[in-house]
C-alpha positions as CSV (number, residue, x, y, z in Angstrom):
1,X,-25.7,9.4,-11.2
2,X,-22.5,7.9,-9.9
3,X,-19.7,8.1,-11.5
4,X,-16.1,6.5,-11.4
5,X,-12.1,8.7,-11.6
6,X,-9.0,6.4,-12.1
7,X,-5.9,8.3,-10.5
8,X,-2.2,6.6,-11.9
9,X,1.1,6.5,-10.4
10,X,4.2,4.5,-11.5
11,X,7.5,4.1,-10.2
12,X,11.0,2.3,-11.2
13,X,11.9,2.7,-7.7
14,X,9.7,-0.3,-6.3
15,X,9.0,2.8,-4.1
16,X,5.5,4.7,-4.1
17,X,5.3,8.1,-3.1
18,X,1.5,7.7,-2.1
19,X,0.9,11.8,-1.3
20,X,1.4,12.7,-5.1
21,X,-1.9,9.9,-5.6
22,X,-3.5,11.1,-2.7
23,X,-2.9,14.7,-3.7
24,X,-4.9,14.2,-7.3
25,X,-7.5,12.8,-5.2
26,X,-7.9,15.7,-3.1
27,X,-7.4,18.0,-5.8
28,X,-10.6,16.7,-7.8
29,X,-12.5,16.7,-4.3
30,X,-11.8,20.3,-3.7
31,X,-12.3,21.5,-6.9
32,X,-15.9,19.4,-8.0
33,X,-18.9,19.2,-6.1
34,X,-19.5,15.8,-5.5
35,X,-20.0,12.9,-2.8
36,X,-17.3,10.5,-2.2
37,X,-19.2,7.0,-2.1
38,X,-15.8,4.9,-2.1
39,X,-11.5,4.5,-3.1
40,X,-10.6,1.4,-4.3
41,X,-6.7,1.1,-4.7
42,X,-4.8,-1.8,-6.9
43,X,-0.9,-2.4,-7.7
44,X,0.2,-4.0,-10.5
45,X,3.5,-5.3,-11.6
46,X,4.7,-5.1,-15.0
47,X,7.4,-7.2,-16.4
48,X,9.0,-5.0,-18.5
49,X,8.8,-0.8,-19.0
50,X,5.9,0.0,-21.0
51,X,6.3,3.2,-22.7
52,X,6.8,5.5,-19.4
53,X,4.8,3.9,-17.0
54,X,7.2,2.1,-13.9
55,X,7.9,-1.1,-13.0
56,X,4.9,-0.7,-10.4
57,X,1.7,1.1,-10.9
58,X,-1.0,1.9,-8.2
59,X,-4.3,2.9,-9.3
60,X,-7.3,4.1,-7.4
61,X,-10.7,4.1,-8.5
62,X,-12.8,7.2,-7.2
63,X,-16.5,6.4,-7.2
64,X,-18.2,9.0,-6.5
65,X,-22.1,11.0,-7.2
66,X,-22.5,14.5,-8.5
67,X,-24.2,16.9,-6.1
């Protein structure tokens, strides 16, 4: 069955720091046994600071099938 992860990062900065996003992602691929089908990444820009999450967010999607 395949499946789908959202990973999160936001920043104030205007300035991503990408490895702690890819870092999650590598984390969950080391510790699950599955098979990476596709990442799809977004940024968004929000207006105003919404309870904690940054001025910028980047998502990726992880699609992915259990083994």
């Amino acid at each position: 069955m395949v499946k789908v992860k959202t990973f999160t990062i936001g920043t104030n900065e205007g300035v991503f720091k990408h490895e702690i996003l890819d870092n999650q992602i590598n984390e969950f691929l080391a510790e699950n046994d599955v098979e990476l089908i596709d990442i799809k990444y977004s940024t968004c820009s929000n207006p105003v600071n919404l309870g904690g999450v940054g001025r910028w967010t980047v998502f990726a999607m992880l699609i992915y099938k259990e083994k």
